[in-house]
Structures are given as structure tokens and as C-alpha cells.
KOLGU-4560 file (N, C-alpha, C; in nm, 3 decimals, padded with zeros to 5 digits):
<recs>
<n_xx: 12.877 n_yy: 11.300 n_zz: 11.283 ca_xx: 12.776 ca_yy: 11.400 ca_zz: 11.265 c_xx: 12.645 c_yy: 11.354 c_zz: 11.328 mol: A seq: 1 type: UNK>
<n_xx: 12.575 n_yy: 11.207 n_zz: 11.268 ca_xx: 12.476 ca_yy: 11.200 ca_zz: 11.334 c_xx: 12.500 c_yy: 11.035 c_zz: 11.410 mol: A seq: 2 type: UNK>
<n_xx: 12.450 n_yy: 11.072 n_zz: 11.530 ca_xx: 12.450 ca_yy: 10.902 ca_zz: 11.578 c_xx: 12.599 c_yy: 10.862 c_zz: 11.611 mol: A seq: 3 type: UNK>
<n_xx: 12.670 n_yy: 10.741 n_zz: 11.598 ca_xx: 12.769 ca_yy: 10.724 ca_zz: 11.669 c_xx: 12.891 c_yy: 10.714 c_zz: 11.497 mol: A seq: 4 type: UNK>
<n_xx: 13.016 n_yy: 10.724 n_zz: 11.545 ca_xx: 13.133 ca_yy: 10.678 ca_zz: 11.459 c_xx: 13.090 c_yy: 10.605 c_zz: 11.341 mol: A seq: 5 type: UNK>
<n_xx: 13.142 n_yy: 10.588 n_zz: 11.232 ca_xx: 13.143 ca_yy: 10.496 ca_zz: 11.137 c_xx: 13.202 c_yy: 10.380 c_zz: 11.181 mol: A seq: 6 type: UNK>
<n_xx: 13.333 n_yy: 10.456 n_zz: 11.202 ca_xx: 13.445 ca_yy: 10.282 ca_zz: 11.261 c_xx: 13.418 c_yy: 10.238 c_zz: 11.415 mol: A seq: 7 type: UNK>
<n_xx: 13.353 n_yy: 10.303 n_zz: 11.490 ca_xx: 13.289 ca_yy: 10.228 ca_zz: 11.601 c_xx: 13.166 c_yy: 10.181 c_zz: 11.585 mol: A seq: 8 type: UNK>
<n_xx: 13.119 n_yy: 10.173 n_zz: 11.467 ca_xx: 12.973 ca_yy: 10.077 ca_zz: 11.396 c_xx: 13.049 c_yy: 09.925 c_zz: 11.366 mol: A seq: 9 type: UNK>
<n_xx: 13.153 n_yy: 09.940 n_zz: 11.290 ca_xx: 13.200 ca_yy: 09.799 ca_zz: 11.269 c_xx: 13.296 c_yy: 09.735 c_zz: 11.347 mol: A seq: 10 type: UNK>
<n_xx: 13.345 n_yy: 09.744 n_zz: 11.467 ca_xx: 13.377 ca_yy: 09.704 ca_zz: 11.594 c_xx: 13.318 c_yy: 09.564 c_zz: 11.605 mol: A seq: 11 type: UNK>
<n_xx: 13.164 n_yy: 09.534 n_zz: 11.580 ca_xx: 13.108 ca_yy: 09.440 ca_zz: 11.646 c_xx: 13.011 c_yy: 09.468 c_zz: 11.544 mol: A seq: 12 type: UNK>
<n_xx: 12.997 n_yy: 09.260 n_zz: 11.554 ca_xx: 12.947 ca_yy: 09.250 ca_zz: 11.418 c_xx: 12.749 c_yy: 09.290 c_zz: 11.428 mol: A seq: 13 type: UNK>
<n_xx: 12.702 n_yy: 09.246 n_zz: 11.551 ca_xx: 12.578 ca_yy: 09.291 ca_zz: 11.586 c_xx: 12.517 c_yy: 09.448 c_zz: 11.563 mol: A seq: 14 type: UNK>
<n_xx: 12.642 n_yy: 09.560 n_zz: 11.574 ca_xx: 12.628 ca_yy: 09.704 ca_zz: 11.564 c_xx: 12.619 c_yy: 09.682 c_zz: 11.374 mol: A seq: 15 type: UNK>
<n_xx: 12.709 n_yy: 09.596 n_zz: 11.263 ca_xx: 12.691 ca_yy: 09.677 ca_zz: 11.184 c_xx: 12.558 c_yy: 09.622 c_zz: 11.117 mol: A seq: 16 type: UNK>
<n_xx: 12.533 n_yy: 09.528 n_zz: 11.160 ca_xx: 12.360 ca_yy: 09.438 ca_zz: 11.101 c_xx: 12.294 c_yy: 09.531 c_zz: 11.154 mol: A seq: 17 type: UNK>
<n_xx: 12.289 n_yy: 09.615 n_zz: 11.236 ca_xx: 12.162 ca_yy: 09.698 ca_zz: 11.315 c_xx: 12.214 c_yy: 09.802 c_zz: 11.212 mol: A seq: 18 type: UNK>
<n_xx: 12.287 n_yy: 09.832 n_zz: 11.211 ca_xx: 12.316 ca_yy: 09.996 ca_zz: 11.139 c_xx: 12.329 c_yy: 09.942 c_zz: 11.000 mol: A seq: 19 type: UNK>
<n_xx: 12.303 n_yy: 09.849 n_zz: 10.928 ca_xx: 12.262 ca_yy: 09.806 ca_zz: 10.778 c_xx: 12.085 c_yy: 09.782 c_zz: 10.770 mol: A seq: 20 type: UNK>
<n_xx: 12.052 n_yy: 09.729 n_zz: 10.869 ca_xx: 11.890 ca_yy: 09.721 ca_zz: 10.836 c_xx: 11.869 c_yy: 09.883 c_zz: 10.827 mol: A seq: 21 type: UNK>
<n_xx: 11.897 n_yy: 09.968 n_zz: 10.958 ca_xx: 11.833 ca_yy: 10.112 ca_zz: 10.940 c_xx: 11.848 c_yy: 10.209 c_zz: 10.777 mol: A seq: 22 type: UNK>
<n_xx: 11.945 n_yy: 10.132 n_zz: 10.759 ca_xx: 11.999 ca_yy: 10.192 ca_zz: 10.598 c_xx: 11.887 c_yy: 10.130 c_zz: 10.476 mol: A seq: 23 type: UNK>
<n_xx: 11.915 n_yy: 10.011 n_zz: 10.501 ca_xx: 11.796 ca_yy: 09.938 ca_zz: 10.433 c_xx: 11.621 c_yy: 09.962 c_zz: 10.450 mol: A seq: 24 type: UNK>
<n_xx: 11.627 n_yy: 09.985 n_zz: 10.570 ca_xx: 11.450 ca_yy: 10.044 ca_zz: 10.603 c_xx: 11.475 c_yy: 10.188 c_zz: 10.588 mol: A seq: 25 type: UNK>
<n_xx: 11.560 n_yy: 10.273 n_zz: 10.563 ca_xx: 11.543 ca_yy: 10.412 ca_zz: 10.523 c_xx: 11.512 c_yy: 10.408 c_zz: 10.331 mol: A seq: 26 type: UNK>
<n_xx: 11.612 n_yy: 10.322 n_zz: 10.266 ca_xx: 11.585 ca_yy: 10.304 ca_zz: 10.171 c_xx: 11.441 c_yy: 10.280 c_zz: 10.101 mol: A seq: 27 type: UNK>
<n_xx: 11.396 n_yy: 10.157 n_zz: 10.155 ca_xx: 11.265 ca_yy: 10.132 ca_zz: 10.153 c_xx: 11.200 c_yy: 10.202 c_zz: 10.172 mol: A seq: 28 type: UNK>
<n_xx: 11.174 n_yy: 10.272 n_zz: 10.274 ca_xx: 11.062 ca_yy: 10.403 ca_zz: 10.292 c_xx: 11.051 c_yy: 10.484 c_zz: 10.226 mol: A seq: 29 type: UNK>
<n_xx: 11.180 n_yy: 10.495 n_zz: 10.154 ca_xx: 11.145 ca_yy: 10.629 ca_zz: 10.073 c_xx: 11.126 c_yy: 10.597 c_zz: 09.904 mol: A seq: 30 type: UNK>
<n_xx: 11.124 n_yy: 10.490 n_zz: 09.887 ca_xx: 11.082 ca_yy: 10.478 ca_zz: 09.760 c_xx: 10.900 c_yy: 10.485 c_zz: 09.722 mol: A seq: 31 type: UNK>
<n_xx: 10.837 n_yy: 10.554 n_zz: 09.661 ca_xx: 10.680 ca_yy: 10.594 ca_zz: 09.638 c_xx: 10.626 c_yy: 10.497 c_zz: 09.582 mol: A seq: 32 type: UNK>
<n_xx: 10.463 n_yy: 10.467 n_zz: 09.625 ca_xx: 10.436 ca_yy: 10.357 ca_zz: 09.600 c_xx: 10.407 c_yy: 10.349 c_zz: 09.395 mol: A seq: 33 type: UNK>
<n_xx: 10.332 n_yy: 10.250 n_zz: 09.358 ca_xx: 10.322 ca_yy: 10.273 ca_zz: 09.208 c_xx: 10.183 c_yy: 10.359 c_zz: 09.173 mol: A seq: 34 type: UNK>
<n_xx: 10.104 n_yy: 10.364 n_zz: 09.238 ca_xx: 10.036 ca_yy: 10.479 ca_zz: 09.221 c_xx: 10.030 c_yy: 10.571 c_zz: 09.250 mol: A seq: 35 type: UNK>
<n_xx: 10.187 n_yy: 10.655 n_zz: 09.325 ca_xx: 10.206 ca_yy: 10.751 ca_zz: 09.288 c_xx: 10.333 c_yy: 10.816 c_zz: 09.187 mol: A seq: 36 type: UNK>
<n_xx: 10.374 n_yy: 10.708 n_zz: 09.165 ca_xx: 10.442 ca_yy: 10.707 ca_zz: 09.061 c_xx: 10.394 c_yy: 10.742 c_zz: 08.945 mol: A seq: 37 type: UNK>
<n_xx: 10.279 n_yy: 10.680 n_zz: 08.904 ca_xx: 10.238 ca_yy: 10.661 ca_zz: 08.734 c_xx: 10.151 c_yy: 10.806 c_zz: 08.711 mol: A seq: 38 type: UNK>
<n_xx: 10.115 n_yy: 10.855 n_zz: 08.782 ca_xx: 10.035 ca_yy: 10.998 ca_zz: 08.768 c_xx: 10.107 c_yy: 11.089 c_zz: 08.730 mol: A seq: 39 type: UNK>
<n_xx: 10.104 n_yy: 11.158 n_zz: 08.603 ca_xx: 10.230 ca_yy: 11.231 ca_zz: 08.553 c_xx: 10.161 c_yy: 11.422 c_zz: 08.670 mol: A seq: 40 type: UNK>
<n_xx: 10.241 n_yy: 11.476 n_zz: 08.658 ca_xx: 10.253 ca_yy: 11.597 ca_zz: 08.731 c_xx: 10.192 c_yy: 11.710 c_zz: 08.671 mol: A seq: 41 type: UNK>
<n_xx: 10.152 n_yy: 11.706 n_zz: 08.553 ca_xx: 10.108 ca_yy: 11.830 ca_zz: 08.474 c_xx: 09.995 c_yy: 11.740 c_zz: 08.345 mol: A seq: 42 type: UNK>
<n_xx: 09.899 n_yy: 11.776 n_zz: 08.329 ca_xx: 09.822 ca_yy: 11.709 ca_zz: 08.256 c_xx: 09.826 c_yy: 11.786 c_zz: 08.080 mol: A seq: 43 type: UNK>
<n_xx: 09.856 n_yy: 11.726 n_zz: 07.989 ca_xx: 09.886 ca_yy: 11.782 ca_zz: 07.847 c_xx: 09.755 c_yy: 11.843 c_zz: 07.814 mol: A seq: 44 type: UNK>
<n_xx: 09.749 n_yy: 11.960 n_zz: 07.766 ca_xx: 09.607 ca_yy: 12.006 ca_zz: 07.690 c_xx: 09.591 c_yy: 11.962 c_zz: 07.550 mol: A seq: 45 type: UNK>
<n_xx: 09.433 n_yy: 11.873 n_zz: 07.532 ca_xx: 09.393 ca_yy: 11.833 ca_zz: 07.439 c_xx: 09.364 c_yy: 11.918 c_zz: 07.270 mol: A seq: 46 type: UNK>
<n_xx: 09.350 n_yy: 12.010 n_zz: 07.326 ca_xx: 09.327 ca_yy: 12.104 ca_zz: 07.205 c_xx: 09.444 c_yy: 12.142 c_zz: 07.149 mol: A seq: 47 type: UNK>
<n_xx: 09.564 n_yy: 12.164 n_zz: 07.235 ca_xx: 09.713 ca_yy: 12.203 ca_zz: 07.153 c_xx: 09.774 c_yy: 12.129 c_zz: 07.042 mol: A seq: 48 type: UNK>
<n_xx: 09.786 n_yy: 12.163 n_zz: 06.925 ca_xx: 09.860 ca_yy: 12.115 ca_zz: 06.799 c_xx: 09.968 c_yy: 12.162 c_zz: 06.780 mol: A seq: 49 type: UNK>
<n_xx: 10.076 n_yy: 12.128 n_zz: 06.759 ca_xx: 10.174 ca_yy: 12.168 ca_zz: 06.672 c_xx: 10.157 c_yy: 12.271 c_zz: 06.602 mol: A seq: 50 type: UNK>
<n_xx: 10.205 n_yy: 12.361 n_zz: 06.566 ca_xx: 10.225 ca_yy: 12.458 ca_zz: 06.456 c_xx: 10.331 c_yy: 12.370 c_zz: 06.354 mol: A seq: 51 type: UNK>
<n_xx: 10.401 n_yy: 12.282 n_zz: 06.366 ca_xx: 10.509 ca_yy: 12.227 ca_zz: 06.233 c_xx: 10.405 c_yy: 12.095 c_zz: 06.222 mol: A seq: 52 type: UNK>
<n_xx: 10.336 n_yy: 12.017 n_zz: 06.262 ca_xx: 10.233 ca_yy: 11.915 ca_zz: 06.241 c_xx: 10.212 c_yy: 11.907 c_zz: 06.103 mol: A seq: 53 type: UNK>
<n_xx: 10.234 n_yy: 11.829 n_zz: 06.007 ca_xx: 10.210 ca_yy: 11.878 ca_zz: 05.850 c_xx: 10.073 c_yy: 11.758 c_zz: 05.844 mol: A seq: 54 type: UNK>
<n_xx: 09.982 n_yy: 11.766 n_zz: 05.914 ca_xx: 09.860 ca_yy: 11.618 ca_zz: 05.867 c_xx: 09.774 c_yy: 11.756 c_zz: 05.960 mol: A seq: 55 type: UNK>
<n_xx: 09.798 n_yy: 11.857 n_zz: 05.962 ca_xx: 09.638 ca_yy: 11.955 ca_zz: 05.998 c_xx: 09.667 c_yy: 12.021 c_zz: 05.813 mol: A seq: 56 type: UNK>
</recs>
């Protein structure tokens, strides 16, 4: 589909170290750094209580 054969990647051992780093640096790239990780997506509103809350 993309790029060359699977089994003509491991033919030769130089093709499959090249075609394992690209796997490995695709991996890496796509993991987000930690500050954008820790920022949640929707911010909770302070004023909202529970309606079942039994300590209001």
C-alpha cells in the first residue's frame, strides 16, 4: 500500500533497521508533550453543586 513490500523490507538486514527507526520516530512524534497533556479540555464551573450533595 504505502512504500515498498513488508517481506522485501526484511531481505536485508540494513532495510529493516531503516524501516524500524521510521516506525520508532513516527512513534515518538506523535506522542504530546506534558504540557499539553495536563490541561484538561473543558474547564468545571465553580458555582455548580450537586443537587444529591447532603453538606449544602
Amino acid at each position: 500500500m504505502f512504500g515498498t513490500r513488508i517481506t522485501t523490507v526484511f531481505q536485508n538486514r540494513w532495510k529493516a533497521v531503516t524501516w524500524s527507526l521510521g516506525i520508532l520516530a513516527t512513534a515518538y512524534c506523535s506522542i504530546p508533550e506534558p504540557e499539553e497533556a495536563a490541561q484538561p479540555a473543558v474547564k468545571p464551573l465553580a458555582a455548580h453543586h450537586s443537587p444529591w450533595d447532603k453538606d449544602r
